[in-house]
N, C-alpha and C positions, 0 to 999 in steps of 0.2 A: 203847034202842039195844042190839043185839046187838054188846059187844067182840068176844066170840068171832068169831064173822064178822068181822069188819072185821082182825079180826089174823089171820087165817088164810091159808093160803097157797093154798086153793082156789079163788077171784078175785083175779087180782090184774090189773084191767087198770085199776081205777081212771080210769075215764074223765073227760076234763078236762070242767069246765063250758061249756058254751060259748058263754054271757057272758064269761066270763074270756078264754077265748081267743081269741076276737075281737079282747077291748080290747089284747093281747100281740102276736098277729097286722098289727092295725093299726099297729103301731110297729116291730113287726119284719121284717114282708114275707116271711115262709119259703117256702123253695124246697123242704123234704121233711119229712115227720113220720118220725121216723128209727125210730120203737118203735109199731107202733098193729097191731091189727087190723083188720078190716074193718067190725065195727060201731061200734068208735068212732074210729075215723081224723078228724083236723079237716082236714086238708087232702088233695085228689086225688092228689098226689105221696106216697107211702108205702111202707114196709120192714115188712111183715108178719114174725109167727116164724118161717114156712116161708123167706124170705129172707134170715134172720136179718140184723137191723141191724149187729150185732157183727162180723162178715164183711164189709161192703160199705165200702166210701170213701162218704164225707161228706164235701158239696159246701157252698157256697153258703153260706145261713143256716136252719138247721138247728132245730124244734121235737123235744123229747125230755122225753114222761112214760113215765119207766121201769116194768114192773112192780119194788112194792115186796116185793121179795121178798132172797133172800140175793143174790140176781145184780146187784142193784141196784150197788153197786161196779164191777161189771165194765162196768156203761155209764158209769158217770160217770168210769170212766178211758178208755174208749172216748172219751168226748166232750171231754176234756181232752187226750188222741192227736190227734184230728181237728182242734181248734183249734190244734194247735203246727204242723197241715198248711195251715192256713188256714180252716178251716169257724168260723163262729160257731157255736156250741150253747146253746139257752134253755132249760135244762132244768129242770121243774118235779116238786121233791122234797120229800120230809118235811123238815122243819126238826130233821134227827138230828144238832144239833151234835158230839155225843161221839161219834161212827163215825167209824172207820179213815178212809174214803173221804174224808170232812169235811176231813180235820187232811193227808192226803195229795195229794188234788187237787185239792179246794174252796180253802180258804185259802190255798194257796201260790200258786193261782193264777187262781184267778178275776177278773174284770173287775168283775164286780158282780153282788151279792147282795142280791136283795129281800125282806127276812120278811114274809109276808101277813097284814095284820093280821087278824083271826076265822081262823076255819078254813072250808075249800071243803064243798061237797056236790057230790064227784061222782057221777056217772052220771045215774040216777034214784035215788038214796037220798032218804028221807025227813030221814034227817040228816047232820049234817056230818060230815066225819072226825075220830076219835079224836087225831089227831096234829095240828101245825100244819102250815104249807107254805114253802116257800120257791122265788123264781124264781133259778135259778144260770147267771150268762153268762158262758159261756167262751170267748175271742175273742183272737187273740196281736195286733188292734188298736188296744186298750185295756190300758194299761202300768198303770197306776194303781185298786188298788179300791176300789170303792164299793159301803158298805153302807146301805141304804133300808127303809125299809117301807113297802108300797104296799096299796090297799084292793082288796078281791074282783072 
């Protein structure tokens, strides 16, 4: 496995599996994938970079694999904004406990929080990702959180 690559900031679209999203999908119903580009988008409703996601209102209930990059922060308080608006957001991230974003918009307020037991292979990789994952729902209709860990 090439770390380098996988830590680098030259791809970062980290495409969801889409076993996984499916089984997400099914339970959640999304009305937009709020972060994709055009080759991995999982849903027909999508906020490509040229649209930037960060700029539009979020609606509905809301699918969000961030690129993991430094900006990552600034969607996951984008998505924690949008759910105080009403939007659900399922946002599918590293399991970086010790990050700002974590201890600022994760825990104080999230609805629930899935640690993914293994780690994902996205895209086409041949392996998995260096990091774990974690499913994060943010929803102001759920008062109480819940932490899970759910399988691939």
């Amino acid at each position: 496995m090439n770390n380098n690559l996988m830590f680098s900031s030259k791809d970062q679209t980290w495409e969801t599996p889409i076993e996984f999203f499916n089984k997400v999908n099914e339970e959640f119903k999304f009305d937009i994938d709020v972060c994709a580009v055009d080759e991995t988008a999982k849903y027909s409703n999508y906020y490509t970079p040229e649209v930037d996601g960060l700029k539009q209102e979020w609606k509905g209930v809301c699918w969000m694999n961030p690129p993991y990059v430094r900006q990552i922060g600034k969607w996951i308080e984008k998505a924690y904004n949008e759910s105080v608006k009403g939007a659900t957001v399922v946002c599918l991230i590293p399991a970086r406990t010790d990050t700002k974003y974590w201890h600022e918009f994760i825990f104080p307020y999230a609805s629930e929080i899935r640690f993914i037991k293994g780690r994902l292979k996205f895209g086409n990789s041949d392996n998995s990702a260096p990091f774990p994952s974690a499913l994060v729902i943010l929803s102001n209709k759920i008062k109480e959180l819940n932490v899970t860990v759910m399988s691939k």
